[in-house]
C-alpha positions in Angstrom: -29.9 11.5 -14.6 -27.2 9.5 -12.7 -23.8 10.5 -12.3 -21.1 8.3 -12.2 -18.5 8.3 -9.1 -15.2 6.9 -10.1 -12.1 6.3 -7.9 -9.9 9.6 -7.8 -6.8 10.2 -9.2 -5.0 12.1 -6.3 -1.8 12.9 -7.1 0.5 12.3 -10.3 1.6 8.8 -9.1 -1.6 7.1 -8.2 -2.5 4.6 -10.4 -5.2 2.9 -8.0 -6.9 3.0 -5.0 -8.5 0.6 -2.0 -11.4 1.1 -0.8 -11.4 0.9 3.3 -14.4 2.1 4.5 -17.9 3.5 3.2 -18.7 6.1 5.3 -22.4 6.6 4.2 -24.7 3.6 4.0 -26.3 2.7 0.5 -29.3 5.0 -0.5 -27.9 7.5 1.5 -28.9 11.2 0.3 -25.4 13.1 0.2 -24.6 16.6 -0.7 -21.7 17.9 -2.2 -18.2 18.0 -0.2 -19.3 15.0 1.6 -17.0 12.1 2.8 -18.3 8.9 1.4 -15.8 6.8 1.4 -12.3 6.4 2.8 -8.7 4.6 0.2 -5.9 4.0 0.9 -3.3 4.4 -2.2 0.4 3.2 -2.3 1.3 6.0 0.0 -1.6 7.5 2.2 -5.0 7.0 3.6 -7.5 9.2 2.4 -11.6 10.4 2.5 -13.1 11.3 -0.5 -15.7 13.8 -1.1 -18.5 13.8 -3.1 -18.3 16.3 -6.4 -22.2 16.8 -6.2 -25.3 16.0 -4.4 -28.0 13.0 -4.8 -29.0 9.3 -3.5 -25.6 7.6 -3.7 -25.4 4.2 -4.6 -22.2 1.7 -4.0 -20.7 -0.1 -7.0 -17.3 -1.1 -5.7 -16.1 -3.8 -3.4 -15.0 -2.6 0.4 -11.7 -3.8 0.4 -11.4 -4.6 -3.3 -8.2 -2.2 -5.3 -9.7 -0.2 -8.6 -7.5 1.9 -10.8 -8.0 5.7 -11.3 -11.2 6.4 -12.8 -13.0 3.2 -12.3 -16.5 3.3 -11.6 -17.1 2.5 -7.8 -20.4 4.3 -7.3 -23.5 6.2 -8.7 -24.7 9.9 -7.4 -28.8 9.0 -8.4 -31.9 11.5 -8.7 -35.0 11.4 -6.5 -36.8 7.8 -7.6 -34.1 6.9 -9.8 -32.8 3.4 -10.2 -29.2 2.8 -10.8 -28.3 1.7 -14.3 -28.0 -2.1 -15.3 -24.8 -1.8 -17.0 -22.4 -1.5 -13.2 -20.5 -4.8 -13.6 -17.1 -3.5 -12.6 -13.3 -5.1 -11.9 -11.5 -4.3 -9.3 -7.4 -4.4 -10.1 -6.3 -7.4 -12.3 -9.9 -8.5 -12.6 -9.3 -8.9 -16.0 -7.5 -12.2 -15.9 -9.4 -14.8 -18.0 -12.0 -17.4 -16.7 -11.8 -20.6 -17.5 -13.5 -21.7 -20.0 -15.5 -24.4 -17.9 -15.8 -24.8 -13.6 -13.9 -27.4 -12.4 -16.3 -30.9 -12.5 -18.1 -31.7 -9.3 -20.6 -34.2 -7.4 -24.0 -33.6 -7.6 -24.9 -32.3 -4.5 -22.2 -29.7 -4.7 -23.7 -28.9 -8.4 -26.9 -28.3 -6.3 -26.0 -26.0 -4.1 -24.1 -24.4 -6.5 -27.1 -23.4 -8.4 -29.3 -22.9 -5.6 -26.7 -20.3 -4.2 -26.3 -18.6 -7.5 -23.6 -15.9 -6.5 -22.7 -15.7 -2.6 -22.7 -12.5 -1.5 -20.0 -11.1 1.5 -21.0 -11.4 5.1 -22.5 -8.2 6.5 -22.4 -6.8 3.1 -25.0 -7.1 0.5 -25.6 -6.3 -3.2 -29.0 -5.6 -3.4 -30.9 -2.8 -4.7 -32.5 0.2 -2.6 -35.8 -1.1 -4.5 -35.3 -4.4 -3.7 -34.7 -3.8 0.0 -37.9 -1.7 -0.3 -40.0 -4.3 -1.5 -38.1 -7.0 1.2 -39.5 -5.1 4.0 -43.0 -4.3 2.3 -43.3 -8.4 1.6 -41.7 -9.2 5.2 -39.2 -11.0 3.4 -35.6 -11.3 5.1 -33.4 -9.8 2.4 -30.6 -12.0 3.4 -32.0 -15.2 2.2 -32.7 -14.0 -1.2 -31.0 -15.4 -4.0 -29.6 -12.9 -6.6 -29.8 -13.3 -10.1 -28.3 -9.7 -11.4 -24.6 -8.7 -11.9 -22.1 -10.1 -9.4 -25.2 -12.1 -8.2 -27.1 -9.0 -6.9 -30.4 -8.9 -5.3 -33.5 -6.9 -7.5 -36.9 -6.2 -6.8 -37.8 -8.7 -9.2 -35.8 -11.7 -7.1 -37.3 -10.5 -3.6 -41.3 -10.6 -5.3 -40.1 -14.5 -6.8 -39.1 -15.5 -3.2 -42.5 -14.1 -1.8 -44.1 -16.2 -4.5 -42.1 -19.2 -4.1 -41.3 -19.8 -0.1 -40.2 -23.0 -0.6 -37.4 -21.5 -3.0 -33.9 -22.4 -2.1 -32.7 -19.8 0.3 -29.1 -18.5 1.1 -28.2 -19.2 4.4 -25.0 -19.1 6.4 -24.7 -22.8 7.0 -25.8 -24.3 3.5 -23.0 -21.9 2.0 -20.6 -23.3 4.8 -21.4 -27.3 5.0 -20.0 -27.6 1.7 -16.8 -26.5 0.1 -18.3 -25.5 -3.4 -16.2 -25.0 -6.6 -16.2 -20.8 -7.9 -19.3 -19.7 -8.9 -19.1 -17.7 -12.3 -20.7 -14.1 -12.4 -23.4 -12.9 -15.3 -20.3 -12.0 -17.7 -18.8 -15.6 -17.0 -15.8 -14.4 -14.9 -14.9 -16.5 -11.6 -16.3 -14.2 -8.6 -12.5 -13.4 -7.1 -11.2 -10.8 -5.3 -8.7 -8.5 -6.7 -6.0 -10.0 -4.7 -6.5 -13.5 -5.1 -6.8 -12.7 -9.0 -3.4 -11.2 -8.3 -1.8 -14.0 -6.5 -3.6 -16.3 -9.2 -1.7 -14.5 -11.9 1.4 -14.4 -10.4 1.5 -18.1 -9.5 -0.1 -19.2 -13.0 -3.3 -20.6 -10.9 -6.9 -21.6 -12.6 -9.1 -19.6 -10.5 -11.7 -22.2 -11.4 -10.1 -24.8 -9.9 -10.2 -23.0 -6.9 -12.7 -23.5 -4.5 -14.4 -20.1 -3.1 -15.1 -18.8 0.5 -18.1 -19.7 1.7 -18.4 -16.7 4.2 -17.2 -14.2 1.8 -19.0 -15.5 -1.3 -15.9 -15.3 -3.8 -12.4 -17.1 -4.1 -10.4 -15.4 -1.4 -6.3 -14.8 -1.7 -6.2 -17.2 0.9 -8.1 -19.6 -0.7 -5.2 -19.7 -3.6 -3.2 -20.0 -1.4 -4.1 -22.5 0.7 -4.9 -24.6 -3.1 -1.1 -24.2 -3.8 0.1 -25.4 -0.4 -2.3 -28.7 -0.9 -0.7 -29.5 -4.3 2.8 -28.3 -2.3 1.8 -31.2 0.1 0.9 -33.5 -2.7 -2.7 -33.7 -2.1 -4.5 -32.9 -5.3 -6.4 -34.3 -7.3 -5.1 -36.1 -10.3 -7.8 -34.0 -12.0 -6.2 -30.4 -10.9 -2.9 -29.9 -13.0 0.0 -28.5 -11.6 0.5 -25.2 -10.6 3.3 -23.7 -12.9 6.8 -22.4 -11.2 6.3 -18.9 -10.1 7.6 -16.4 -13.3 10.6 -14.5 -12.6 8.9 -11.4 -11.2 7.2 -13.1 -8.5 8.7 -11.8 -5.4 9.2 -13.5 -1.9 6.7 -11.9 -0.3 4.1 -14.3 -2.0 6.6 -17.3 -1.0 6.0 -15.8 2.4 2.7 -16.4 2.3 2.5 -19.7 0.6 4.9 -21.2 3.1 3.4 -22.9 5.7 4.3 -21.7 9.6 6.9 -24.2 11.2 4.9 -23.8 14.6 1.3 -23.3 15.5 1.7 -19.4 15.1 -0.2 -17.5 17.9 -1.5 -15.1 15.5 -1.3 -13.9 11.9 -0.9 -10.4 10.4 -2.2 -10.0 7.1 0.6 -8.4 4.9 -1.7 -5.9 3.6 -2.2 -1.7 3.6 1.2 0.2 4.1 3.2 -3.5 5.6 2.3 -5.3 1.9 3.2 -1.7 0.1 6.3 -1.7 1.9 7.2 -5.5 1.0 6.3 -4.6 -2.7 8.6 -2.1 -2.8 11.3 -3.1 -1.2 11.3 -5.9 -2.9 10.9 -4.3 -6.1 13.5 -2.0 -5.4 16.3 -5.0 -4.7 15.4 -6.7 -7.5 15.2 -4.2 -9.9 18.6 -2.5 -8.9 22.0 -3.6 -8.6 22.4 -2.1 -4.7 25.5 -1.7 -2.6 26.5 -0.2 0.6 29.6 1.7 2.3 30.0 2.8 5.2 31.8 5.8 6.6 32.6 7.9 10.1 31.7 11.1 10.2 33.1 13.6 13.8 30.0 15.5 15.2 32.3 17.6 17.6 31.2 20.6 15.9 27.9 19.6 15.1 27.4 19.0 19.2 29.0 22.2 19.7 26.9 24.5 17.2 23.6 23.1 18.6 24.8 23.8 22.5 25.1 27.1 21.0 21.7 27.4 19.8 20.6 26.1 22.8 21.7 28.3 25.1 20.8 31.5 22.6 17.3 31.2 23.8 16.2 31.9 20.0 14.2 28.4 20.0 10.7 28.6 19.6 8.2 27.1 16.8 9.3 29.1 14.1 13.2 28.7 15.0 13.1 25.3 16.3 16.5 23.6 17.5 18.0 21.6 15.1 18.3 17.2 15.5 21.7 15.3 14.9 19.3 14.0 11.8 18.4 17.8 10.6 22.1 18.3 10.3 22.6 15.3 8.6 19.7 16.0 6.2 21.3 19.6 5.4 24.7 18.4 4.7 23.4 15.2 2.4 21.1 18.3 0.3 24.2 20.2 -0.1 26.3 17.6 -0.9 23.7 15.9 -3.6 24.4 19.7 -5.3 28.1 18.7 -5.8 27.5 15.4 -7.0 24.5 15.6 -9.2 24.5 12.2 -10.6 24.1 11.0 -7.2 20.2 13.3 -7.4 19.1 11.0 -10.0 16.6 8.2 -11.2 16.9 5.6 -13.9 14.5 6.2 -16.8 13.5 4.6 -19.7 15.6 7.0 -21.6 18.5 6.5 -19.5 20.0 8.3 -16.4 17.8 11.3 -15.6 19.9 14.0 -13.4 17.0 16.1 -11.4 17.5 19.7 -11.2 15.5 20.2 -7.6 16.8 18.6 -4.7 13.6 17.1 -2.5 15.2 14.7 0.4 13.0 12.6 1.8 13.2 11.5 5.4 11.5 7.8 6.8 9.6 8.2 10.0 8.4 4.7 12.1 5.0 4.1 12.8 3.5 1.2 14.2 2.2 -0.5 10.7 5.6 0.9 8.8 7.5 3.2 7.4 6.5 6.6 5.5 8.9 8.6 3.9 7.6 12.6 3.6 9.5 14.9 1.6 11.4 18.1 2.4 10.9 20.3 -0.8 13.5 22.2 -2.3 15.7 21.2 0.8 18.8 23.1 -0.1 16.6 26.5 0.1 16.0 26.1 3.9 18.4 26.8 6.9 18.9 25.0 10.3 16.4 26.1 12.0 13.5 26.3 9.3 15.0 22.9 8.1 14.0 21.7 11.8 10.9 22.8 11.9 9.3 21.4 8.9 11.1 18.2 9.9 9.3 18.1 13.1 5.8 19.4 11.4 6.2 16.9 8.6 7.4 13.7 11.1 4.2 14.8 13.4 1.5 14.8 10.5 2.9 11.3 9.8 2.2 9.8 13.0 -1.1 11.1 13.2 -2.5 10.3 9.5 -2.6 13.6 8.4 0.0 14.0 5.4 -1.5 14.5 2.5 -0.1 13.1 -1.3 1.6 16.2 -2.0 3.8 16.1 1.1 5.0 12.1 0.2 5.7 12.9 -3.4 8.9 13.8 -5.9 11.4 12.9 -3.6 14.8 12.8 -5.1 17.4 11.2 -1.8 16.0 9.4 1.1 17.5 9.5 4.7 16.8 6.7 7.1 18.1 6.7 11.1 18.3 4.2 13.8 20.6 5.8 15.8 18.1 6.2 18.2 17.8 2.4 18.9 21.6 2.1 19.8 22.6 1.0 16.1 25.7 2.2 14.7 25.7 1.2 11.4 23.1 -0.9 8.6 22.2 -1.5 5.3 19.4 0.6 4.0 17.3 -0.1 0.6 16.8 2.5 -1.7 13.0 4.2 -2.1 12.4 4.1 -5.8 12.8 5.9 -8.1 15.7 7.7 -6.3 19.0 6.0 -6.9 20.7 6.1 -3.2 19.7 6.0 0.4 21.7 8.0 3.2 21.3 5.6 6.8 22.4 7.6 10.0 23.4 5.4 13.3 23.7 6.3 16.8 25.7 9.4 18.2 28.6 7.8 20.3 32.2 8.5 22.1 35.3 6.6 20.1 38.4 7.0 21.7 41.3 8.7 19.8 45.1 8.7 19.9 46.8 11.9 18.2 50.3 11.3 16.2 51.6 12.5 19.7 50.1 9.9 22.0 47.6 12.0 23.3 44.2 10.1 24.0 41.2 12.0 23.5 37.5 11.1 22.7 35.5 12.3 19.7 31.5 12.0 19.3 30.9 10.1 15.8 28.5 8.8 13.7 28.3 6.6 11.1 26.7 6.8 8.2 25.8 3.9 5.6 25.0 5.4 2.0 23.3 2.7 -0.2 23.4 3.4 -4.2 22.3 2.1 -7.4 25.7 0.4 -8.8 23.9 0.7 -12.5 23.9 4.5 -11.8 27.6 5.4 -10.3 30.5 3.6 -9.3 31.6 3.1 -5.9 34.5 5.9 -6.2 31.6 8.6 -7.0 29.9 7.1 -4.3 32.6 7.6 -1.5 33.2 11.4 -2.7 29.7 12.0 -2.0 29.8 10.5 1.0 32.7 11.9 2.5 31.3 15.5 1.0 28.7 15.0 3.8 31.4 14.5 6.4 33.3 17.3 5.2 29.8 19.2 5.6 29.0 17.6 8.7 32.6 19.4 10.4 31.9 22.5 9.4 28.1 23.7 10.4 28.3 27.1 9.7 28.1 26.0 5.7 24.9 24.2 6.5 22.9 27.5 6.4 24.4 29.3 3.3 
């Protein structure tokens, strides 16, 4: 008997899943603990194994987004065939057809029945029978026209092709000599991905006015979007109605990608994986709070002068690692977050929810973005075992290895440029937490004592960002200036 494979749930905050890569083929046999496939969540990439052994079969979408526990795959028995009933949607799938495809000439109608439901380049729905039965016949696979769910290829479609050679056939440049309107799966939906449905929604679009891709065999996010720029340009039809204003909780990123480039552009990067995750948020994360930012010096004189110290003890090795002007800073903000608790906080439906662990989170660069791995129970470490899990957690990040457990239930965030020369910026709060700690560059500022005495002093700034609907901006400079007081007195950093 089959068993169904479903996208995983892999930590308390996933709600749904990508699927990157399949890492076995279809029809492969698999035994339990295997990798098949490889997500990526709103936070991490990550393979997942099989829970059992047998001939898997593929369901989902490469590249499509399912929620937890969707069906994206079947673990099937020696000779078995995969049940009918595998129609799935992927994330926002569930958006409404139109009643009726948009009207069209007749040689588009033709091929539009001839081609039946387009299938994605390099990737075909067909079953292991079917392919089978291709080979045994000497029938190329890829010309076959589907007639099952989502337009996939049986047995029963591969023996009518041997029968009838004359048949229509599928072929790369009758799908691409003609733009053809969406083609409608068995259940009447428009064959979309799950990101053009999303755009579509957002942007109030008829997906069936939409013409699909010929290469990939659905209505593409670009295809919507390159629908809206024609009607932008005023050159629809005066068949297609207007494309309604975008609602309120559209956000720019989807102007960004409507607006068309000013200059040929040399190339274009998709905003996609962890760089679309990151605009999402951040621009959730304006929107949704009422954000403001002070800034305020803090004297690292001491700071320098207690990690000389540990320098020169010769006590620094892997499990006592020498602390970072950032590990300091990350210390003093944990401590200080326990003197103002309102600042440790997140907005709930319920109202202001004051957290009781302190979990400060700390952004590290990589190439496609920032990810943000958390320090648990941060005020329970010292220097020195605060640096080292900074340094293990900062080194897992750049080479893929965090897992969801070390990215979740942070409380306060920490973000530093100092070590591209910038003194002070505006960071934007990681939701849920309710304020964002920016550190800036280590530098000399000259000082004049009430004597006349000119001196220099090593300073920092730092630029705390907070959640006006939470605190005030009084509250807001006490807990600031606790960090500085912090900050001028290391030895308090380890008790």
């Amino acid at each position: 008997m089959s068993t169904e494979f479903i996208m995983p749930k892999l930590g308390l905050t996933m709600e749904e899943g990508t699927i990157l890569e399949w890492l076995v083929e279809d029809g492969t046999e698999i035994t339990q603990g295997m990798a098949v496939l490889r997500i990526e969540t709103d936070k991490v990439e990550s393979d997942v194994e099989s829970p059992g052994a047998g001939r898997f079969h593929r369901v989902g979408n490469q590249g499509d987004t399912y929620p937890c526990g969707a069906l994206i795959g079947y673990l099937l028995a020696d000779g078995e065939e995969p049940p009918v009933a595998q129609v799935i949607a992927p994330v926002a799938a569930a958006t409404p057809a139109a009643s009726a495809p948009v009207a069209s000439s007749a040689p588009v109608a033709a091929v539009a029945s001839s081609l039946a439901a387009p299938r994605r380049e390099g990737r075909l729905f067909a079953s292991p029978n079917a392919r089978r039965v291709a080979k045994e016949l000497g029938i190329d696979i890829e010309t076959v026209v589907g007639s099952g769910p989502e337009g996939r290829i049986t047995s029963e479609d591969v023996e009518e092709a041997h029968k009838n050679p004359g048949a229509p056939r599928v072929t790369n440049s009758s799908i691409s000599a003609i733009a053809v309107p969406p083609i409608l799966s068995a259940n009447g939906n428009v064959l979309a991905t799950a990101a053009a449905r999303q755009l579509a929604e957002l942007l109030g679009v008829d997906l069936a006015q939409v013409p699909y891709d010929a290469t990939d065999g659905r209505v593409t996010k670009d295809g919507v979007a390159a629908f809206v720029r024609a009607q932008l340009a005023g050159s629809r039809s005066p068949s297609t109605p207007a494309t309604p204003a975008p609602s309120s909780t559209s956000t720019s990123t989807s102007t960004t990608v409507l607006a068309p480039a000013s200059q040929t552009p040399t190339s274009i990067k998709k905003m996609s994986g962890m760089r679309g995750t990151i605009a999402k948020r951040m621009q959730s994360s304006l929107q949704d709070m009422a954000q403001l930012t002070l800034h305020m010096d803090a004297d690292l004189d001491a700071i320098v002068e207690d990690r000389e110290s540990r320098k020169n003890s010769g006590n620094n090795d892997s499990s006592n690692s020498l602390p970072g002007f950032t590990d300091y800073v990350i210390a003093a903000a944990a401590r200080a977050l326990k003197l103002h608790p309102i600042v440790n906080s997140q907005v709930t439906a319920e109202g202001i929810a004051l957290l009781p662990e302190i979990h400060v989170s700390m952004a590290v660069a990589l190439p496609e973005g920032l990810i943000v791995p958390v320090i648990k129970n941060t005020t329970s470490l010292d220097l020195a075992s605060l640096a080292s899990e900074t340094k293990r957690l900062s080194g897992a990040a750049r080479e893929g290895k965090l897992g969801l457990g070390e990215l979740e239930g942070g409380t306060f965030s920490v973000s530093t440029l100092g070590m591209f020369g910038v003194d002070g910026f505006t960071p934007v709060i990681n939701p849920p937490n309710t304020a964002i700690l920016g550190v800036g560059r280590l530098r000399d500022d000259v000082v004049v004592s009430k004597k006349g005495k000119v001196s220099t002093v090593k300073r920092m700034t730092l630029s705390l960002t907070w959640d006006h609907r939470v605190f005030d901006g009084a509250p807001a400079a006490e807990f600031c200036k606790s960090i500085v007081d912090l900050l001028a007195d290391p030895s308090a950093l380890n008790k």
